[in-house]
C-alpha positions in Angstrom: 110.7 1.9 -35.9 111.3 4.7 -38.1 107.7 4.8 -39.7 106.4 4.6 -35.8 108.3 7.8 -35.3 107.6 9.5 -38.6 103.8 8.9 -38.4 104.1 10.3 -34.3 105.4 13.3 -36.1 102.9 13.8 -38.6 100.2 13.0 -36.3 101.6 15.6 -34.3 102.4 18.4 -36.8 98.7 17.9 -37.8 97.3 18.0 -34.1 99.1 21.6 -34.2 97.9 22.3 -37.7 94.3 22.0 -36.7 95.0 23.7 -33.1 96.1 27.0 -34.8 93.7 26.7 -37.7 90.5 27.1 -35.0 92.2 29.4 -33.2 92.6 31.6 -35.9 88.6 31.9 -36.7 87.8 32.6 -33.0 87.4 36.5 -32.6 89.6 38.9 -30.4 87.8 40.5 -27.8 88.4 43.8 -29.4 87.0 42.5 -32.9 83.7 41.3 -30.8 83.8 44.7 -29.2 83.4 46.4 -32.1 81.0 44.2 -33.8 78.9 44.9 -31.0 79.7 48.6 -31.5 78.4 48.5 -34.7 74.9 46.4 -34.1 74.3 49.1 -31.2 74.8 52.4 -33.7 72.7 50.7 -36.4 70.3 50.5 -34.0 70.6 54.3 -32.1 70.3 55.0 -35.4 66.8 53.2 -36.2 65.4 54.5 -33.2 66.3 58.2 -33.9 65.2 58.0 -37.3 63.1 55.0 -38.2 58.9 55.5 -38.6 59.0 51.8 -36.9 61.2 53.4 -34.3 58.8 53.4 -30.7 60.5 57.2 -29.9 58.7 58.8 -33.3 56.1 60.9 -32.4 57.6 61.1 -29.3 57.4 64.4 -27.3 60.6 64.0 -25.5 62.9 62.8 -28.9 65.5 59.7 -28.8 68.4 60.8 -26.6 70.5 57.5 -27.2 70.2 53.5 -25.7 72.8 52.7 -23.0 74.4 50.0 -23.0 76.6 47.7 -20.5 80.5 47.5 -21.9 80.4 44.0 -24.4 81.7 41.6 -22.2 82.6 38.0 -24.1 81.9 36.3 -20.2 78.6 36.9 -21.4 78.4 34.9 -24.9 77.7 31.8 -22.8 77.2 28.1 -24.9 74.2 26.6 -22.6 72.9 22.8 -22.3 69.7 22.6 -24.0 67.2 20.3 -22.6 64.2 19.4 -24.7 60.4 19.6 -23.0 59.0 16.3 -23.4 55.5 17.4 -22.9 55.2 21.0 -24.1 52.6 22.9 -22.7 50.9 26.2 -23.4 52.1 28.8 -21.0 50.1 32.0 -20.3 51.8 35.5 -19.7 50.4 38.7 -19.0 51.7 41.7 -20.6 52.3 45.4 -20.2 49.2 46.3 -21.2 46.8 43.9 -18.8 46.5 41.5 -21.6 47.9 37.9 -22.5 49.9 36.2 -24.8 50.5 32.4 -24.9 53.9 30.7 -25.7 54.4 26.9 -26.5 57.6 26.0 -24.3 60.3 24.4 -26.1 63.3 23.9 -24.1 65.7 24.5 -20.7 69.0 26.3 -21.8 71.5 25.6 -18.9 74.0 27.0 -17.9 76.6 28.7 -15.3 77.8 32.2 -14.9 79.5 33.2 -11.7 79.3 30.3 -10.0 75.7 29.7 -10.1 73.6 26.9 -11.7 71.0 28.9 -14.0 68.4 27.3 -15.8 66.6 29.4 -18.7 63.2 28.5 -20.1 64.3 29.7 -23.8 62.0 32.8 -23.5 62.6 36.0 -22.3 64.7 37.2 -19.0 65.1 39.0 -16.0 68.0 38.9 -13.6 69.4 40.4 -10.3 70.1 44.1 -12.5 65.9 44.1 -13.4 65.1 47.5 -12.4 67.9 48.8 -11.0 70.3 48.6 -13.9 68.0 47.6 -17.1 64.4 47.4 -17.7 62.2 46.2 -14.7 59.9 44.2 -16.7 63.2 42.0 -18.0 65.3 42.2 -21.6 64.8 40.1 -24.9 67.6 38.5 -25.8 67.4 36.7 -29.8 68.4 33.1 -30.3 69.0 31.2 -33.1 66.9 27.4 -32.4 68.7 24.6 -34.8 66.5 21.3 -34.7 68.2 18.9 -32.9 70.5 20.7 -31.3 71.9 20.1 -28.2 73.5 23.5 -26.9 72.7 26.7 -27.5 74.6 29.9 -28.0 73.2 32.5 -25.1 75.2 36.3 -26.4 73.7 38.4 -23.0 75.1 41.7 -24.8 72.8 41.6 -27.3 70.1 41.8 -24.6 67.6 44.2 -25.5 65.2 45.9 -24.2 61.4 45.7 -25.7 59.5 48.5 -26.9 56.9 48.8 -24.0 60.2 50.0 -22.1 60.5 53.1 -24.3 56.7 53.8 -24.8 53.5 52.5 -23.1 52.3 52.2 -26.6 53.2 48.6 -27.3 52.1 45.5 -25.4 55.3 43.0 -24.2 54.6 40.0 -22.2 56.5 39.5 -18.8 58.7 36.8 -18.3 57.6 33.3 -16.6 59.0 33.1 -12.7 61.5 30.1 -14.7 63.8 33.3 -16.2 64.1 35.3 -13.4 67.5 34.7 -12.4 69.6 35.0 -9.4 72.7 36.1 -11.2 73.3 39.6 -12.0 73.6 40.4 -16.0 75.6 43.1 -16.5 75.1 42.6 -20.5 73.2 44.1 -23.0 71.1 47.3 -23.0 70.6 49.3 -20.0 67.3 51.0 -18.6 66.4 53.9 -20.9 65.4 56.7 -17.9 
């Protein structure tokens, strides 16, 4: 009886050991804040200094990206749902051309409520042209093979560089990413 109980208690003491141990690598939401702080000066930074930068040459001059506050709602961990049979899909870009894109997968996942499925892509959502870009927001994500979710960070959403000069060609997003749900992540519309 006493080894029953002394093993309940270790058992337990290390359920509570490895509770506090992965809480204590999760980040605050102030720590995230800032992180996000930072990515968005190094890149107000690049823009108002960088050759690559789509504002050089620019008559006007960089005034400064806005942004939406960083918001952890919006670091989302999505389904993702293979393609079986991949196909070649055709967009048209800013410039009246086309680019081609193999699809690979559905990210899924839900954000106020509402179902959203995500061919992994590019976006637009309910704040397309009112709040950000019209033409939708890139958003960066890091594929593992084999994996069976995906990390979807929305305020790192950015905008591409056909938004800031009609210099550079972007593609628009299929009809699959235009979402019903308003993202109020990520870069905001530049004018």
């Amino acid at each position: 009886m006493k080894s029953t109980y002394f093993f309940a208690i270790v058992l337990l003491a290390g359920v509570i050991a490895f509770v506090l141990y992965s809480l204590e690598g999760s980040q605050s939401p102030e720590d995230y804040a800032s992180e996000i702080g930072r990515e968005r000066s190094e890149k107000d930074l690049f823009m108002k200094s960088e050759k690559d930068s789509p504002f050089m040459g620019s008559k006007e001059g960089f005034r400064g990206l806005r942004y939406f506050s960083p918001d952890l709602k919006y670091k989302i961990t999505a389904k993702l749902v293979p393609i079986e049979k991949k196909k070649v899909i055709v967009l048209p870009t800013s410039d009246g051309k086309e680019k081609k894109y193999l699809e690979h997968a559905f990210a899924i996942f839900e954000l106020d409520g509402i179902l959203n499925r995500l061919l992994v892509l590019e976006i637009t959502d309910a704040t397309s042209a009112r709040e950000s870009y019209g033409a939708g927001r890139y958003l960066e994500l890091k594929k593992m093979h084999g994996a069976t979710s995906i990390v979807l960070d929305f305020n790192k959403a950015y905008n591409p560089y056909c938004a800031y000069s009609g210099n550079f060609s972007c593609p628009f997003p299929p009809k699959e990413n235009i979402l019903k749900v308003s993202i109020r992540a990520g870069e905001k519309s530049y004018h």
